[in-house]
C-alpha positions as CSV (number, residue, x, y, z in Angstrom):
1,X,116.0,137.1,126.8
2,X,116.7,134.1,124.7
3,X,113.5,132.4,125.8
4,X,111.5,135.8,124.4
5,X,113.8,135.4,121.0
6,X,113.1,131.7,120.7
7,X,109.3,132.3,121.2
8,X,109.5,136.0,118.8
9,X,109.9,133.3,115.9
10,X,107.2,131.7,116.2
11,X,104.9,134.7,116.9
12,X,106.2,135.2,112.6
13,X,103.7,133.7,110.6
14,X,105.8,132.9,107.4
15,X,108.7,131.8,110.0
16,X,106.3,129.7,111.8
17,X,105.1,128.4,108.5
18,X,108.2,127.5,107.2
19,X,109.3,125.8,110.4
20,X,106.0,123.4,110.3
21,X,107.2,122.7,107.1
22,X,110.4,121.4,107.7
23,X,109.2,119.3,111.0
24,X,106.8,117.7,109.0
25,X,108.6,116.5,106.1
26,X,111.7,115.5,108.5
27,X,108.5,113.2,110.3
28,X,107.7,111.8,106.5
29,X,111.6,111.2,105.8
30,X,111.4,109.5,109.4
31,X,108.2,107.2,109.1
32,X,109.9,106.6,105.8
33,X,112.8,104.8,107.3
34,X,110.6,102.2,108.7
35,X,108.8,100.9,105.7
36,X,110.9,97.9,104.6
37,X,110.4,97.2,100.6
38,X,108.0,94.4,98.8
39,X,109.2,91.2,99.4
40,X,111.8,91.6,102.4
41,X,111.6,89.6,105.9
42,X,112.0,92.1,108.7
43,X,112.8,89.2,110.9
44,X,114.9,87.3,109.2
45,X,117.0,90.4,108.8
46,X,117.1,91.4,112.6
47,X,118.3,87.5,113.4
48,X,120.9,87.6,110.5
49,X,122.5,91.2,111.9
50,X,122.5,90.2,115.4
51,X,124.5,87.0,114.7
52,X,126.7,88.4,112.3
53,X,127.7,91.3,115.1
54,X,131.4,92.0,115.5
55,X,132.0,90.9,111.6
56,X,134.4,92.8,109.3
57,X,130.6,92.8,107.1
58,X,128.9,94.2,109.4
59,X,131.2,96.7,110.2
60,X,130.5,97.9,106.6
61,X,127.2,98.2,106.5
62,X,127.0,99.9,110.2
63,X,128.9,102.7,108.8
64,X,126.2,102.7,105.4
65,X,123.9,102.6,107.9
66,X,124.7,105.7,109.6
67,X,124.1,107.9,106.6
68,X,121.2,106.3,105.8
69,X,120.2,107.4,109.1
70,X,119.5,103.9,110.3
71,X,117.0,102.8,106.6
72,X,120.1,100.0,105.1
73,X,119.4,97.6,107.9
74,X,115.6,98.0,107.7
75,X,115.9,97.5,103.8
76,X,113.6,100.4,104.1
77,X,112.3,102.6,100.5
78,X,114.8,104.8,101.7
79,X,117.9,102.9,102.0
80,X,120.6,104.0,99.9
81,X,119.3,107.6,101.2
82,X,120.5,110.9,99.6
83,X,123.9,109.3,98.9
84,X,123.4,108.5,95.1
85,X,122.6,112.0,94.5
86,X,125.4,113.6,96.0
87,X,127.9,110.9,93.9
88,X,125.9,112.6,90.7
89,X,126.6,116.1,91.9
90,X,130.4,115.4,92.4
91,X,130.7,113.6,89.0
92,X,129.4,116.6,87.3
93,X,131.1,119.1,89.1
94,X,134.5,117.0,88.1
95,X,133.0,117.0,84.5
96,X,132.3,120.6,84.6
97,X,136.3,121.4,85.4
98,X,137.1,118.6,82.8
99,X,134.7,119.8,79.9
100,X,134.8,123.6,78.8
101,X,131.6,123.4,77.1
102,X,129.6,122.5,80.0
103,X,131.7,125.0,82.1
104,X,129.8,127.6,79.9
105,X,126.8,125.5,80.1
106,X,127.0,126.6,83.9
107,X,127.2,129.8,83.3
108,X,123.9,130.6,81.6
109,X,120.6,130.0,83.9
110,X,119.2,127.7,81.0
111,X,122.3,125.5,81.1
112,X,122.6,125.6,84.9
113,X,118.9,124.2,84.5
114,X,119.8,121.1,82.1
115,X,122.9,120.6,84.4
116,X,121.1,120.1,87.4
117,X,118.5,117.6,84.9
118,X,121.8,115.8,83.8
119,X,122.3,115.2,87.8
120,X,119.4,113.5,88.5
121,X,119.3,111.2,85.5
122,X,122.8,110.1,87.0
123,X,121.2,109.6,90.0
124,X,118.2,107.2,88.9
125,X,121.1,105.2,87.3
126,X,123.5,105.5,90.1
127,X,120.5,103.9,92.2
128,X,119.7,101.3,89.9
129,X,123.2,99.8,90.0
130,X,123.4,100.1,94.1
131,X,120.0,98.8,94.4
132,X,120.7,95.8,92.2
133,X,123.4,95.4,94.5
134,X,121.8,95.4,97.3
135,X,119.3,92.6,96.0
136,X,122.2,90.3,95.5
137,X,122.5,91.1,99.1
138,X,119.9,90.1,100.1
139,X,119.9,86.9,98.3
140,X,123.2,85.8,100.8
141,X,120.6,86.3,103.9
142,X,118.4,83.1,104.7
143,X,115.1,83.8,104.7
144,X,115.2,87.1,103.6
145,X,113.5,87.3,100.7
146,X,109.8,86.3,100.5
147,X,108.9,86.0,96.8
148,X,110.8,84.6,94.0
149,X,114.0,86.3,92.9
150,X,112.8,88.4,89.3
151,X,110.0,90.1,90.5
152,X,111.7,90.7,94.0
153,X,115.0,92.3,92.3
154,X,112.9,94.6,89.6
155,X,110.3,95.4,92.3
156,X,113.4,96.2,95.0
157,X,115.0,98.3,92.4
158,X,112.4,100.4,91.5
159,X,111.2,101.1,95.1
160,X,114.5,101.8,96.1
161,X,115.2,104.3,93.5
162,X,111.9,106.0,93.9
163,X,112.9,106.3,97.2
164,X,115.9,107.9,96.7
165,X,114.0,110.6,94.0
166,X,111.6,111.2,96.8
167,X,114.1,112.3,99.2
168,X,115.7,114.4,96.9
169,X,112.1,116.4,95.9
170,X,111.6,116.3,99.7
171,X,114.9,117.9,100.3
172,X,114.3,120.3,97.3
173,X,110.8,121.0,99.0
174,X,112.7,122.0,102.2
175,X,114.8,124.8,100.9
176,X,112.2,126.5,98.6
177,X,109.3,126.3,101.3
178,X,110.8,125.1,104.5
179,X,114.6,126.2,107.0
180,X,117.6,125.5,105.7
181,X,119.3,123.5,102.9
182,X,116.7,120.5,102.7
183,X,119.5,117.9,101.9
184,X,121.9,119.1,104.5
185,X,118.8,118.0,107.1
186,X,117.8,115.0,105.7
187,X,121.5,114.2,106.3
188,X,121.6,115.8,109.5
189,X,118.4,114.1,110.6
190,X,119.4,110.7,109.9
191,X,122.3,110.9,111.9
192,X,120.7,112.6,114.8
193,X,118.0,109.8,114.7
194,X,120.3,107.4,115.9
195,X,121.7,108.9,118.7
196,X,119.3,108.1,121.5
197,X,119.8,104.5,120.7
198,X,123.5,105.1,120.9
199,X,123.3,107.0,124.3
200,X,121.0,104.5,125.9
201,X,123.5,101.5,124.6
202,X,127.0,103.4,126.0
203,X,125.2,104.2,129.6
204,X,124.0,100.5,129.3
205,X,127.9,99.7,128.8
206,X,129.3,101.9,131.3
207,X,126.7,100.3,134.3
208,X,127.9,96.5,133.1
209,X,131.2,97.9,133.2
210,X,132.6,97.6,130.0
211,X,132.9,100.9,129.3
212,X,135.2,103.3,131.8
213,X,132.5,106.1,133.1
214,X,135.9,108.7,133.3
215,X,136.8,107.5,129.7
216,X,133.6,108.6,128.3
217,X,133.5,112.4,130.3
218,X,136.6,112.5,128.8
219,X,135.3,112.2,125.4
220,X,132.5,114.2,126.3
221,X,134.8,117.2,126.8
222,X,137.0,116.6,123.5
223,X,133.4,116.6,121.9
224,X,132.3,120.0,123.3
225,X,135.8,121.1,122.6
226,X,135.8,120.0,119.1
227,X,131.9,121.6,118.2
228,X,133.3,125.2,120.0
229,X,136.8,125.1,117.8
230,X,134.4,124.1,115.0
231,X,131.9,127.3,115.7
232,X,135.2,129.6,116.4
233,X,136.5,128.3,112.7
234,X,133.4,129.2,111.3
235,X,132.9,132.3,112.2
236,X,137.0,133.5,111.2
237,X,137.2,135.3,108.1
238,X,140.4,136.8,106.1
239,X,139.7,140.4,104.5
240,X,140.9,141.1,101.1
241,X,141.0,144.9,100.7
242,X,140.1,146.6,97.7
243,X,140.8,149.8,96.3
244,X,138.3,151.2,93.5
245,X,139.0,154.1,91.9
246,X,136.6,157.0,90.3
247,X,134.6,156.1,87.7
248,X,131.4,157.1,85.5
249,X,128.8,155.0,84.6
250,X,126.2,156.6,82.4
251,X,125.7,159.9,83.4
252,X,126.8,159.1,87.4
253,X,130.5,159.3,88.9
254,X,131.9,157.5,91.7
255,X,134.1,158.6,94.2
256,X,136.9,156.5,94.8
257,X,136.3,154.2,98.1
258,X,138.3,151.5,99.8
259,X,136.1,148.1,100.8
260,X,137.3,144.3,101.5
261,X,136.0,140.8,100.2
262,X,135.6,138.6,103.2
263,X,136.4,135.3,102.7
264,X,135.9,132.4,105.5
265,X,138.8,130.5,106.8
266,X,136.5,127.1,106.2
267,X,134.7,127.9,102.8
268,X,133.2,124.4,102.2
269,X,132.5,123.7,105.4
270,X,130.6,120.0,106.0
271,X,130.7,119.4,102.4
272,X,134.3,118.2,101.4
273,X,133.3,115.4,104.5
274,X,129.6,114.4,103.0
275,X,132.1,114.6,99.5
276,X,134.2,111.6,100.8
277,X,131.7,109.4,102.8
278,X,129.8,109.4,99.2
279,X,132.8,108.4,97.1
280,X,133.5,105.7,100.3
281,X,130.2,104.7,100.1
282,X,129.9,103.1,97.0
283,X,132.5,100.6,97.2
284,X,131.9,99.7,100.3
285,X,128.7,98.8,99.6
286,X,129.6,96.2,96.6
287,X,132.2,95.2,98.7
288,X,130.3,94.3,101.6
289,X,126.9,92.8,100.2
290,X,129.2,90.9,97.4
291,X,132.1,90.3,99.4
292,X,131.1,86.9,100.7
293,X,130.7,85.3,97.4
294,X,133.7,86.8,96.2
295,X,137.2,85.6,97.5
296,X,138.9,89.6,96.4
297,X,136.2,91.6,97.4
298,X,136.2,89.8,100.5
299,X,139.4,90.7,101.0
300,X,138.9,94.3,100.0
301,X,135.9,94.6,102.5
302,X,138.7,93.6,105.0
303,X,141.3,95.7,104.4
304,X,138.7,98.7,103.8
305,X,137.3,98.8,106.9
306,X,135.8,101.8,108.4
307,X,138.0,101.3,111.0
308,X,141.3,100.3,110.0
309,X,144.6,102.6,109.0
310,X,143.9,102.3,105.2
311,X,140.5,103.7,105.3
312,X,141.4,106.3,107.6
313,X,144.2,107.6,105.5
314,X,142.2,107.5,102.2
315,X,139.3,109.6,104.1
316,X,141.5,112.2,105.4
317,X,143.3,112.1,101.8
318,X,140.0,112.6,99.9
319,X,138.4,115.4,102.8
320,X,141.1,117.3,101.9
321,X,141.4,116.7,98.2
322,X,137.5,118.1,98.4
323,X,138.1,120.8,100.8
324,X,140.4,122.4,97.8
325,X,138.3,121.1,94.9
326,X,135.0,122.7,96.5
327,X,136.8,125.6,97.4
328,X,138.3,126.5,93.9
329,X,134.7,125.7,92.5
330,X,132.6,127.8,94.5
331,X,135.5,130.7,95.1
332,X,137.1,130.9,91.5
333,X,139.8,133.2,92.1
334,X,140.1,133.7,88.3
335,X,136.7,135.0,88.0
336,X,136.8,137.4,91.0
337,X,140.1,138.8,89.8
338,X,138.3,139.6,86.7
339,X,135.2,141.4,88.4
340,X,137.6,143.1,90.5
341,X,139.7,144.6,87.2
342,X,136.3,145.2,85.7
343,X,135.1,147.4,88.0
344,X,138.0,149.2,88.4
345,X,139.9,147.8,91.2
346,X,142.8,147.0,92.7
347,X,144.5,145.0,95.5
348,X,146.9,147.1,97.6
349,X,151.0,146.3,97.2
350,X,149.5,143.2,94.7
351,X,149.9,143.8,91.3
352,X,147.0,143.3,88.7
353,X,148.6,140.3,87.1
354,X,148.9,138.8,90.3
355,X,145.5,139.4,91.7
356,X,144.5,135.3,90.9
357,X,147.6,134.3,92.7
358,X,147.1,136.3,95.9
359,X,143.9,135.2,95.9
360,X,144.3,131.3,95.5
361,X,146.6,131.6,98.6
């Protein structure tokens, strides 16, 4: 029976289509990641991250490197991957609560237009600064670089930020013609990328012996127990019912009727997460490449480490400060309450003053 389903969508031409679609531009995100930019010596890179293994640096730009789905430590065009983009869209989401004119801006499909213009202009210059950064990076490597600094750090930056526009028309290619939210995958297929690399190293770890074999079927079964808590979360709703009562519009009347709004349990889902490793991100990254020639970001870089107590509590502090944020933004209570009044409705025992506050709960 599943074998038929998974086969039936194929055997839809537009379905099949779209599906092509979204392999093949996942293959050009992935060839991507291997092209280093002008100027850059692979080798020197690979002998430069193998001694420096174990290092509070390194640590840094491991956990960069894992959103970037493996492109940072290739210096590939797509290094600072979707990341810049997502820091634009946060900053204009904070500026849209911040600024009422561009709150009504949003509201109008021109405006929402010029928004979403205003978010990638923040992105070319959110990836000029991180690529300039990541030049002066690679000036601390020996033998890194293979042409003279100018033209290297121009040619770097533009490449890189290029890069960084492709992805995001790539990702915008996916969800118009392809499956899914395009940027959502190109995240999603970074991450995945790595994976058999990580799975090959841990069973090489486990037959040395330095890794227990119980300790990771342990893990193995918190993992499987975590994604099924995950999909049971997902799938929970709360149901608002709604009382509407008869009405006339034009020359029609409507019976009274009783319905509900469903709301999920988990609203913003991934996002609040992808929200808080881009806001990490950043800062990391300056502290990390400049770190070394600078004694306080040095000692930044080692106090925010990816895996020490302080970053772990500002991670879980800013998940959560985005779960709500996202949640208000997308759900606006205030705005629903209006519709519902609008319309004619009602929530029973709450009163129609209250209706925002029940509904913020």
């Amino acid at each position: 029976m599943a074998n038929n389903a998974f086969f039936d969508v194929f055997s839809v031409k537009e379905l099949r289509q779209r599906i092509v679609f979204t392999f093949m531009m996942l293959v050009v995100f992935r060839l991507g990641v291997t092209l280093p930019i002008p100027g850059i010596n692979i080798n020197a890179l690979k002998m430069y991250f193998m001694s420096q293994q174990g290092s509070s640096n390194i640590g840094i730009t491991e956990y960069i490197d894992f959103f970037a789905g493996g492109a940072f430590k290739h210096f590939s065009i797509f290094m600072l991957g979707i990341m810049p983009y997502i820091s634009a869209q946060i900053i204009m989401q904070l500026l849209l609560i911040v600024i009422p004119s561009l709150k009504k801006l949003s509201e109008e499909e021109g405006g929402r237009k010029k928004i979403q213009r205003i978010t990638r202009y923040a992105t070319i210059v959110i990836c000029l600064l991180q690529s300039y950064v990541v030049t002066v990076y690679a000036k601390s490597i020996p033998d890194a670089i293979t042409m003279s600094m100018l033209p290297y750090t121009l040619l770097a930056m533009l490449t890189v930020t290029a890069g960084t526009v492709f992805l995001i028309w790539m990702g915008e290619q996916i969800t118009q013609r392809g499956v899914g939210n395009g940027i959502s995958l190109i995240i999603f297929a970074g991450i995945v990328a790595r994976m058999p690399g990580a799975v090959v190293e841990l069973l090489r770890q486990v037959k040395t012996g330095n890794i227990n074999a119980v300790h990771v079927i342990i893990v193995l079964l918190i993992f499987v127990f975590v994604v099924a808590l995950v999909i049971y979360e997902q799938q929970g709703q709360r149901k608002i019912p709604v009382n509407y009562a008869k009405r006339v519009v034009g020359r029609k009347m409507y019976g009274a009727q009783s319905t509900y709004i469903p709301f999920k349990i988990n609203p913003s889902g991934v996002i609040p997460v992808i929200f808080a490793s881009s806001v990490l991100t950043f800062p990391l990254q300056i502290a990390g490449n400049l770190g070394p020639d600078v004694k306080w970001l040095a000692r930044f870089s080692s106090w925010l480490h990816p895996q020490g107590i302080p970053y772990i509590v500002i991670y879980t502090l800013l998940i959560i400060f985005f779960a709500y944020f996202y949640t208000q933004v997308t759900l606006n209570p205030v705005e629903i309450a209006k519709q519902i009044r609008e319309n004619g409705g009602s929530i029973p025992g709450i009163r129609t003053e209250k209706m925002e506050e029940h509904l913020s709960r």
